[in-house]
C-alpha positions in Angstrom: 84.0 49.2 -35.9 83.6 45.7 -38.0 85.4 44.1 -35.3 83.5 45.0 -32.8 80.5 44.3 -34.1 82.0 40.5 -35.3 82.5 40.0 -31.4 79.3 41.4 -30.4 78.0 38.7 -32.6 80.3 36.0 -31.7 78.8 36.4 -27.8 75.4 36.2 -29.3 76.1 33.1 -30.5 78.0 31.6 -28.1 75.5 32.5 -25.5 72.7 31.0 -27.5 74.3 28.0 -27.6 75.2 27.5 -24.0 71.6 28.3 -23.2 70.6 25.4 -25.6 73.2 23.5 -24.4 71.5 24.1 -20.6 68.3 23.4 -21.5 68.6 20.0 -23.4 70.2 19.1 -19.8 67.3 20.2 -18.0 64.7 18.5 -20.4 67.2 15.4 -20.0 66.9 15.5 -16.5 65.4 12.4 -14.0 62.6 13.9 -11.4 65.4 13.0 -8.7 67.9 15.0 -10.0 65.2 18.1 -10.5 64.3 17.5 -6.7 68.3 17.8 -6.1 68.5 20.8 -7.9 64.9 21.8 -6.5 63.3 22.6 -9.7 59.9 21.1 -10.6 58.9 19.7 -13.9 56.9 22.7 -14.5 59.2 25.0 -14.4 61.4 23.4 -16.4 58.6 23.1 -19.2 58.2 26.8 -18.5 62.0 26.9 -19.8 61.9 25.5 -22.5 59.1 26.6 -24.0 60.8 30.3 -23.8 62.3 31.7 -26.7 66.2 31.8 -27.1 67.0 35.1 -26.3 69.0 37.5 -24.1 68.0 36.7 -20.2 
């Protein structure tokens, strides 16, 4: 039971981190890379301004 729940929280925590990880590179981003990637400005704001949770 403990271990599972230790895991359970490992993956929360990894995937919070690669989701930070993701969004420093989108705020990092020049406008010709977002047009590459077809993402506007906007919606990356919209990003980051969401909290850090699941989905």
């Amino acid at each position: 039971m403990f271990v599972r729940v230790w895991r359970t929280l490992v993956d929360l925590v990894r995937a919070r981190r690669q989701r930070s990880r993701v969004r420093c590179q989108l705020a990092a981003m020049t406008e010709r890379e977002l047009q590459d990637c077809g993402m506007t400005r906007a919606e990356i704001a919209y990003e980051l301004t969401k909290p850090v949770r699941r989905k």
